[in-house]
C-alpha positions in Angstrom: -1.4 12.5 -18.3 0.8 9.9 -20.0 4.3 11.0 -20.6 4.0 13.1 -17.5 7.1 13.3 -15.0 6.4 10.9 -11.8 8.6 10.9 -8.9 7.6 7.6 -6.5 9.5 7.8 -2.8 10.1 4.5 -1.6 10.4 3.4 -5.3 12.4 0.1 -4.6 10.1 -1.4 -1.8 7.3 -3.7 -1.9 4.7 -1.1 -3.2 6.5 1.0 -5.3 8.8 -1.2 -7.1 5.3 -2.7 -8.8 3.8 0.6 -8.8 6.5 2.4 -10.7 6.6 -0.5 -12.7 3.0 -0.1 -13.3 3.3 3.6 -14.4 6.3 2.9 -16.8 4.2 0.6 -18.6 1.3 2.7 -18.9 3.6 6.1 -20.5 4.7 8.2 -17.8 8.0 9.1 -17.0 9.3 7.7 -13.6 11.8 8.8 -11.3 12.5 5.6 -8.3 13.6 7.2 -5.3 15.5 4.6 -3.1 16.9 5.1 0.4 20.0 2.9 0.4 20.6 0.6 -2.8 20.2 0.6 -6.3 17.6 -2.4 -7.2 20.0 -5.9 -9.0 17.1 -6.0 -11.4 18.1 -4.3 -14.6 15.8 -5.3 -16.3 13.1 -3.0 -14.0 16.0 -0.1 -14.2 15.7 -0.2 -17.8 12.4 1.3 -17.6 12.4 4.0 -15.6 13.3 7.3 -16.9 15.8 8.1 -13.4 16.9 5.5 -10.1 18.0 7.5 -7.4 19.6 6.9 -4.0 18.6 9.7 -1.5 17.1 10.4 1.9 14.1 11.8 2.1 15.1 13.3 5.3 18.0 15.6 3.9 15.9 18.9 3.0 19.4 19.6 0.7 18.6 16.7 -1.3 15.2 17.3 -1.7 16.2 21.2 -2.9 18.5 19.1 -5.9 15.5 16.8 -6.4 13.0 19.5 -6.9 14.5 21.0 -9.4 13.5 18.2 -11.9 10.2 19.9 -12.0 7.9 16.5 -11.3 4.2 16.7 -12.1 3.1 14.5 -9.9 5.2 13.3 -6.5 3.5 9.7 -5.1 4.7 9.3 -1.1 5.2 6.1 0.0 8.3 6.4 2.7 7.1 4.9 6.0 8.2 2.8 9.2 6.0 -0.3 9.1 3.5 -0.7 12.3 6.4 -2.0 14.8 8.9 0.2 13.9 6.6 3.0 14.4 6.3 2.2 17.8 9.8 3.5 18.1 11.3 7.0 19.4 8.4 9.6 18.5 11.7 12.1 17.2 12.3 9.0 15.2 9.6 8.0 13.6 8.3 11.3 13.5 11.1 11.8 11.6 10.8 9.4 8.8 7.2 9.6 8.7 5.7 12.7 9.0 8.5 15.3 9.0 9.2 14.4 5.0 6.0 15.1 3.8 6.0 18.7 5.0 9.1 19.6 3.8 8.4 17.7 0.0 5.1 19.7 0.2 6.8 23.0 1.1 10.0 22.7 -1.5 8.1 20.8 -4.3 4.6 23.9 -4.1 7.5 25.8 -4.9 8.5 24.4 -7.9 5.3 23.7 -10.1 4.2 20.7 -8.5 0.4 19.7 -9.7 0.0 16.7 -7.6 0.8 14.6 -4.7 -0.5 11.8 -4.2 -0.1 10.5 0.1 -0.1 7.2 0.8 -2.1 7.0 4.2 -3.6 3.7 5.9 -7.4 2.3 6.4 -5.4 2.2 10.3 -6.6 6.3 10.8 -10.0 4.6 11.7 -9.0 2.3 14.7 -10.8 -0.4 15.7 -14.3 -1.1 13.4 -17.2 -3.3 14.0 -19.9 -3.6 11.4 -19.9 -0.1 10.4 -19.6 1.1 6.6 -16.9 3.4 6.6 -16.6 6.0 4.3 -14.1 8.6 3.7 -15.4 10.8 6.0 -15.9 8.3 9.2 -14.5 9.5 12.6 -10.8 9.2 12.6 -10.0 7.4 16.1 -6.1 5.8 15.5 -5.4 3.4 18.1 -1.3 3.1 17.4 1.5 5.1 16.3 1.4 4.0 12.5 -2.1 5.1 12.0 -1.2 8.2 14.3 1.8 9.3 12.1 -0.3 9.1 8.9 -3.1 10.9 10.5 -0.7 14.0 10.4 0.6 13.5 7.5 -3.2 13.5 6.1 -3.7 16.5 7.9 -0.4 18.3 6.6 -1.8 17.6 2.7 -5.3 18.6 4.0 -3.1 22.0 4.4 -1.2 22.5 1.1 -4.4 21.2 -0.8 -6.2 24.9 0.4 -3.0 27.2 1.0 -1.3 26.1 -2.1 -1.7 25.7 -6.0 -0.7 21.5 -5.3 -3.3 19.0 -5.8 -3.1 16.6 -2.5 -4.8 13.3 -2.6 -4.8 11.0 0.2 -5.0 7.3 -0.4 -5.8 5.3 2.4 -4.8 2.0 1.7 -6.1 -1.6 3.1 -4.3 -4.6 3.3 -2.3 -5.1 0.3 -0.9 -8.8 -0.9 1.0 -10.0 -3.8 4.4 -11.6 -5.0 7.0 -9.2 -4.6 9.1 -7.4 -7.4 12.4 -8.2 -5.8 13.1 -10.7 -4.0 14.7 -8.7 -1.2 11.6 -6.9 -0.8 10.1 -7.8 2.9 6.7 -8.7 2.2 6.4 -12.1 4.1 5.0 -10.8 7.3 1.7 -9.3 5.5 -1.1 -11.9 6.3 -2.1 -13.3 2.8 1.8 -13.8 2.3 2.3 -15.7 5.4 -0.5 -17.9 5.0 0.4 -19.1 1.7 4.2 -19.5 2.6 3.6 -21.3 5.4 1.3 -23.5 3.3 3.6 -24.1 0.3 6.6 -24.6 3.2 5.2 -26.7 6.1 1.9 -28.0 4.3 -0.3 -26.5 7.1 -1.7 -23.2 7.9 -1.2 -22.4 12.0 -3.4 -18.9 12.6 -1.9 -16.8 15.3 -5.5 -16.1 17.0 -8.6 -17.4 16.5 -9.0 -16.0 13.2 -12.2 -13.7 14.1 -10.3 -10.7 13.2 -11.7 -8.5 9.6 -9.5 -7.5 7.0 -10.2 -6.5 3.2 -7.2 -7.5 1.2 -6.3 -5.6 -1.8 -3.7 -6.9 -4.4 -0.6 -5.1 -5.5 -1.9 -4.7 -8.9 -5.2 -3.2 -7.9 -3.7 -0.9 -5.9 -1.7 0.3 -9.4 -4.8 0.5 -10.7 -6.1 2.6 -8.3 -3.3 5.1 -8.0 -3.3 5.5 -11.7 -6.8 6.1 -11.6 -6.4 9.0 -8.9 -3.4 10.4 -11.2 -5.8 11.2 -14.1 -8.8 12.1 -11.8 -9.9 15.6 -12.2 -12.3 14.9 -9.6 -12.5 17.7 -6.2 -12.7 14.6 -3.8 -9.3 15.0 -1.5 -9.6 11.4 0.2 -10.0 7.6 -1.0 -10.4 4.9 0.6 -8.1 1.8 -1.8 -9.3 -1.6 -1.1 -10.9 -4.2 -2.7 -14.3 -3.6 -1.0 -15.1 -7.2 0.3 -13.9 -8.1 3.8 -12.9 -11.3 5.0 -12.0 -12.9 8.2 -8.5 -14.5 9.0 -10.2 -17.6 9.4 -12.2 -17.0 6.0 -8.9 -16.9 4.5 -7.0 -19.4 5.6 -10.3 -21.7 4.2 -9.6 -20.2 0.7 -5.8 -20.7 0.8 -7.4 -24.3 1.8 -8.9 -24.9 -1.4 -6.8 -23.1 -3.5 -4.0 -25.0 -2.2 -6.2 -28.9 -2.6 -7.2 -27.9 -6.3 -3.5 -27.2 -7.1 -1.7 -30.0 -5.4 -4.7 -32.5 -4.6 -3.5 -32.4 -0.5 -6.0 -31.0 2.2 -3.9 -28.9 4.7 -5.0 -28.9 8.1 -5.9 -24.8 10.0 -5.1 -24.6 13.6 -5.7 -21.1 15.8 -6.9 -20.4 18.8 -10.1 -20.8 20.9 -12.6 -19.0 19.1 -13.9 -16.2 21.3 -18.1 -15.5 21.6 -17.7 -13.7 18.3 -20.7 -12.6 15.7 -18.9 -14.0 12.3 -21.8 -12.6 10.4 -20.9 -9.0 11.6 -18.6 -7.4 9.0 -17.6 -3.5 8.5 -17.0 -2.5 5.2 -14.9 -0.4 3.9 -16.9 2.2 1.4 -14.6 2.4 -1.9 -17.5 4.1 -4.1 -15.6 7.8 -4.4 -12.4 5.5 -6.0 -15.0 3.2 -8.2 -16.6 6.7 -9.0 -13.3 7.9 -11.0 -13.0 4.8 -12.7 -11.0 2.1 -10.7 -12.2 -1.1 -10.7 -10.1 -4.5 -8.7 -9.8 -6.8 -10.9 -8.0 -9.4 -8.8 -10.2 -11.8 -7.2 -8.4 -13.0 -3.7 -8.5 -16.8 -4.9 -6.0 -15.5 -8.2 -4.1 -13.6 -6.0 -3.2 -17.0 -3.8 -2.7 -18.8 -7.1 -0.1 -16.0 -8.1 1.7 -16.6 -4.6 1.8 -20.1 -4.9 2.9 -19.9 -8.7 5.9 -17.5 -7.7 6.9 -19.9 -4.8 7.1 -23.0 -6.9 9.8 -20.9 -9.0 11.4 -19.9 -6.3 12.1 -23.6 -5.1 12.6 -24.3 -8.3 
């Protein structure tokens, strides 16, 4: 697959900047789409093969685009969680609206894969269930509802066209950003060690009951790549590290990390705990992405060591 031509939407933001630095690296020939500015970092420019400014929603761009002939289009465009709260002829707009019409220009044009990046938010609200790929879908907001669709629109063109669709559905990912500019600091892991390198506490929000499996950016290149070269039937993976953690969990290991780096115990403050079972954890299955090869290789204590180690040099 390497040398292959790789068009990544969203290829400036949080995920895709690493990603399509990822896939650089690795051989294949990368196209950046970004919406509204041309990334300062020239040294990241240098190594993709195009960096282009476009909407997604402009079905006369994506006419121009498709004529590069890509082998493989990776979708990442999307309103985060609060913005998809927003207008439904909005967000529809932005989020499920573009991956119809790059599905229906792009089939027509030799396209062999695309690769959908959904969220572990199509299954709502979970318990101690394990959840494998094909769990009940039950979204519970507009985000996970918008992706829903666009799984179901890929579920379309993988049976009434010659594309390969694969639908990633993505936990919560974590990691120093490529660019600075990229907005990153709201995602939990993030926070937490910000607001310990900043204010030498960690304040929790809630009570810190609440389940999450954290994935780091670099795993989840790993695991794209490994769904690029799969020849695999399987349609749907779930992306995430496979161990799940509580907030409160969390906040205990950015805790230590934090005392073994600097020798200072930070306090944790959240909520009143509510009569919850700690010991009850879901988990979310990742065996049909382990079973193509993809294995994380970033424990959660390095990643909190690389986010502390990127905000020393940022204050430096």
């Amino acid at each position: 697959m390497v040398g292959k031509k790789v068009l990544v939407t969203g290829g400036s933001g949080y995920i895709g900047a690493r990603l399509c630095l990822h896939l650089a690296s690795e051989g294949y020939l990368v196209t950046a789409l970004c919406h509204s500015k041309l990334p300062q970092d020239e040294n990241w420019i240098s190594k993709m093969e195009h960096v282009l400014i476009g909407d997604i929603r402009d079905e006369v761009f994506l006419q121009d685009l498709a004529q590069n002939n890509f082998d493989i289009v990776i979708h990442l465009v999307s309103l985060d969680h609060k913005q998809s709260n927003g207008i439904p002829s909005f967000v529809g707009s932005v989020n499920i609206i573009p991956v119809w019409s790059m599905l229906d220009i792009f089939s027509k044009h030799g396209l062999k894969k695309f690769i959908y990046f959904s969220t572990a938010q199509v299954y709502g609200s979970l318990l101690d269930e394990i959840v494998r790929e094909d769990y009940r879908l039950v979204t519970q907001n507009a985000y996970g509802l918008t992706h829903h669709i666009g799984e179901v629109i890929c579920e379309y063109y993988n049976r009434s066209s010659t594309v390969d669709c694969r639908i990633i559905r993505l936990s919560n990912s974590y990691g120093a950003p490529v660019f600075s500019e990229n907005n990153c600091w709201w995602l939990v892991v993030n926070d937490l060690c910000s607001m310990a390198f900043a204010k030498k506490e960690i304040v929790l929000q809630s009570d810190g009951t609440q389940l999450r499996d954290f994935i780091h950016g670099w795993d989840v290149c790993n695991g794209v790549q490994a769904v690029i070269e799969t020849t695999m039937p399987y349609v749907t993976y779930n992306l995430n590290s496979g161990a799940t953690f509580s907030i409160m969990e969390l906040a205990k290991k950015i805790k230590s990390v934090y005392a073994d780096r600097y020798g200072i115990e930070l306090t944790i403050s959240a909520a009143e705990r509510k009569n919850t079972d700690m010991t009850v954890k879901y988990v979310l299955d990742n065996s049909q992405i382990l079973g193509i090869g993809f294995r994380p290789k970033w424990s959660l204590e390095d990643g909190i060591n690389e986010l502390f180690d990127y905000l020393e040099q940022k204050n430096e």
